[in-house]
Backbone as CSV, one residue per row, in Angstrom:
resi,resn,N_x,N_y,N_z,CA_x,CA_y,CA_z,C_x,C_y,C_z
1,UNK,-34.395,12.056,-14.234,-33.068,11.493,-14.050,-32.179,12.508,-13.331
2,UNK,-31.812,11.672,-12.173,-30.452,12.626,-11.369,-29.240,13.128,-12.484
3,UNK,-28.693,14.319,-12.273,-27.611,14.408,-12.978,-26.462,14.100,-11.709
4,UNK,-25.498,13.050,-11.777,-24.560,13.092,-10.922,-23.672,14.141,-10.706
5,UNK,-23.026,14.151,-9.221,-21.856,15.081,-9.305,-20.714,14.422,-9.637
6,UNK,-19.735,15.708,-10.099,-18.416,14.966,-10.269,-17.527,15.500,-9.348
7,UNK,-16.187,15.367,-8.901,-14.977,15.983,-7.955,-13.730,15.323,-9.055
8,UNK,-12.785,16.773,-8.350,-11.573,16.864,-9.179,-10.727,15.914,-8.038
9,UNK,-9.450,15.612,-8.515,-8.778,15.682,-7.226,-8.968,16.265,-5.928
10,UNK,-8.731,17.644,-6.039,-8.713,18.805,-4.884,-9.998,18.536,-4.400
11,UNK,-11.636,17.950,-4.929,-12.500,18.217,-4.061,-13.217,17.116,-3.635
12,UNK,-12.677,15.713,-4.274,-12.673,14.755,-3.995,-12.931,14.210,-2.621
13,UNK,-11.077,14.218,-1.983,-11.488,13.926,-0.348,-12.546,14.923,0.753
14,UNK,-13.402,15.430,-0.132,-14.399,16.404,0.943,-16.086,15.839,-0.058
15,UNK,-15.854,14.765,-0.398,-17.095,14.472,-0.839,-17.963,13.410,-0.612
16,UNK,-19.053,13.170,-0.218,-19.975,12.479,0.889,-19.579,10.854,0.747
17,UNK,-18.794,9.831,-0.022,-17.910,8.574,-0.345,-16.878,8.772,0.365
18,UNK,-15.588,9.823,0.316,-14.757,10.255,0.735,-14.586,10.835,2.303
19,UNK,-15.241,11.737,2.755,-15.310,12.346,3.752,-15.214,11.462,5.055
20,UNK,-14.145,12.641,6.143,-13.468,11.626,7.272,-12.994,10.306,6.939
21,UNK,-12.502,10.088,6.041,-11.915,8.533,5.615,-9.706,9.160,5.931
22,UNK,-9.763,10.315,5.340,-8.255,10.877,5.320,-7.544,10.671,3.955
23,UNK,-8.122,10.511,3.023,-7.771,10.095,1.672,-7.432,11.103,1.044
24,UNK,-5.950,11.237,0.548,-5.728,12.693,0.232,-5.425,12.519,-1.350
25,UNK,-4.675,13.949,-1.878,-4.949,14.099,-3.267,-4.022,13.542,-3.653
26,UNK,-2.996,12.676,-3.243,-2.017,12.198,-3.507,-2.269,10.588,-4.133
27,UNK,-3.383,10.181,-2.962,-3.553,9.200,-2.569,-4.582,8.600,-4.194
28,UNK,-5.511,9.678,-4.415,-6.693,9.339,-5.682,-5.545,9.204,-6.602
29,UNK,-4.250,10.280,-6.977,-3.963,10.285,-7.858,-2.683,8.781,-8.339
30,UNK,-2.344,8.472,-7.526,-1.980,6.901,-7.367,-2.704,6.429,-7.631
31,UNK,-3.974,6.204,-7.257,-4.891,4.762,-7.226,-5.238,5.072,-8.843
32,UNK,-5.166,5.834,-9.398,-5.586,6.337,-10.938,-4.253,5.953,-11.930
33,UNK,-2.926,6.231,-11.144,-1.981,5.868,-12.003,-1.838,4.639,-12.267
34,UNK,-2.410,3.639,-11.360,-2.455,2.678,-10.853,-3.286,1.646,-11.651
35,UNK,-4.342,2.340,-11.743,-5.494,2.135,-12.721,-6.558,1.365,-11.872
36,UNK,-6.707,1.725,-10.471,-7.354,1.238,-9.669,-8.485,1.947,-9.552
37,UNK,-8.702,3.055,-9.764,-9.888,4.262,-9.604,-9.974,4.396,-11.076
38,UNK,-11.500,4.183,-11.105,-12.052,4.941,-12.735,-12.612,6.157,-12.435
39,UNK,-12.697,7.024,-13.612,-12.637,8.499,-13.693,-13.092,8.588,-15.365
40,UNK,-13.364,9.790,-15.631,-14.145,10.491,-16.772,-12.871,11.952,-17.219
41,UNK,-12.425,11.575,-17.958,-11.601,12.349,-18.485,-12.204,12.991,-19.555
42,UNK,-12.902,14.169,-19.545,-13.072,15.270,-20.525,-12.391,16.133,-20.836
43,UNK,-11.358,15.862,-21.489,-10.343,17.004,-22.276,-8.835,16.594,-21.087
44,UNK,-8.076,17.493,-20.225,-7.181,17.207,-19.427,-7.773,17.153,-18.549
45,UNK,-9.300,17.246,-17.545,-9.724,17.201,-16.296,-9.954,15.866,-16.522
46,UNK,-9.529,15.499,-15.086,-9.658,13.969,-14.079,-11.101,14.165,-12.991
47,UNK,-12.040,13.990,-13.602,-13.669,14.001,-12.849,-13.660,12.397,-12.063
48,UNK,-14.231,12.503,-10.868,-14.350,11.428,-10.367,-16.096,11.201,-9.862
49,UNK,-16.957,10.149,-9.982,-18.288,10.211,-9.512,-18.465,10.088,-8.212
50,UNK,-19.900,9.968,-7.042,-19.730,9.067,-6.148,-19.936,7.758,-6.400
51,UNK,-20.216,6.828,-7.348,-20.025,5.901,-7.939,-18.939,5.397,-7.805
52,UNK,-18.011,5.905,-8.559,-16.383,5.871,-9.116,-15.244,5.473,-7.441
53,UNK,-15.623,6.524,-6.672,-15.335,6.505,-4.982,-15.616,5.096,-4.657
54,UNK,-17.322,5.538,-4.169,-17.520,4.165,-3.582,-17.047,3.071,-3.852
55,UNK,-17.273,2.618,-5.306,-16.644,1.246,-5.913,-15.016,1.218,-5.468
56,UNK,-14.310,2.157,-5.316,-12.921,1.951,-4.786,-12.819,1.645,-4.001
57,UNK,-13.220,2.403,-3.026,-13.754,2.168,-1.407,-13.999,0.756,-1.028
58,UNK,-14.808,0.546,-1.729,-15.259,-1.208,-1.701,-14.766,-1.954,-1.716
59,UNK,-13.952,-1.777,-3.243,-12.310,-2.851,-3.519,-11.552,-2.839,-2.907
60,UNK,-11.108,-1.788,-2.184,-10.350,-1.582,-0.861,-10.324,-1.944,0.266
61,UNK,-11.673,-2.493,0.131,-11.881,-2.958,1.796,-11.985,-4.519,2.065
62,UNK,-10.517,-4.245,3.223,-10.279,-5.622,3.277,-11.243,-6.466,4.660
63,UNK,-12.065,-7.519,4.811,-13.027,-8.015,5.284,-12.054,-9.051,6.322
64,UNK,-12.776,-8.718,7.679,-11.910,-9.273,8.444,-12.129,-10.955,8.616
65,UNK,-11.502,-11.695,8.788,-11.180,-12.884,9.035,-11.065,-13.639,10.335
66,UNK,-12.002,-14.344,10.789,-11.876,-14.875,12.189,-11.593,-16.222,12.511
């Protein structure tokens, strides 16, 4: 069994879901206040998966219409 990685805020937008998209630390931490991004809170750290990303990513994406 893979052990997944996790990202904080700060290392988040540099992680292989994230990367070149421009999604900054401002931006995760909204979508969390928001309650739009799930996350793993162990103690006060905000861990995010590539799971957790992608699935945002996804919900986010709006499908064009012709």
């Amino acid at each position: 069994m893979d052990n997944p990685t996790y990202y904080t805020y700060k290392t988040a937008p540099e992680s292989p879901a994230l990367r070149g998209l421009g999604i900054s630390t401002r931006q995760l931490q909204r979508a969390v206040h928001l309650g739009r991004l799930t996350y793993i809170k162990p103690g006060t750290q905000v861990l995010f998966s590539d799971d957790h990303l992608r699935d945002w990513i996804e919900r986010s994406t709006v499908l064009a219409v012709r």
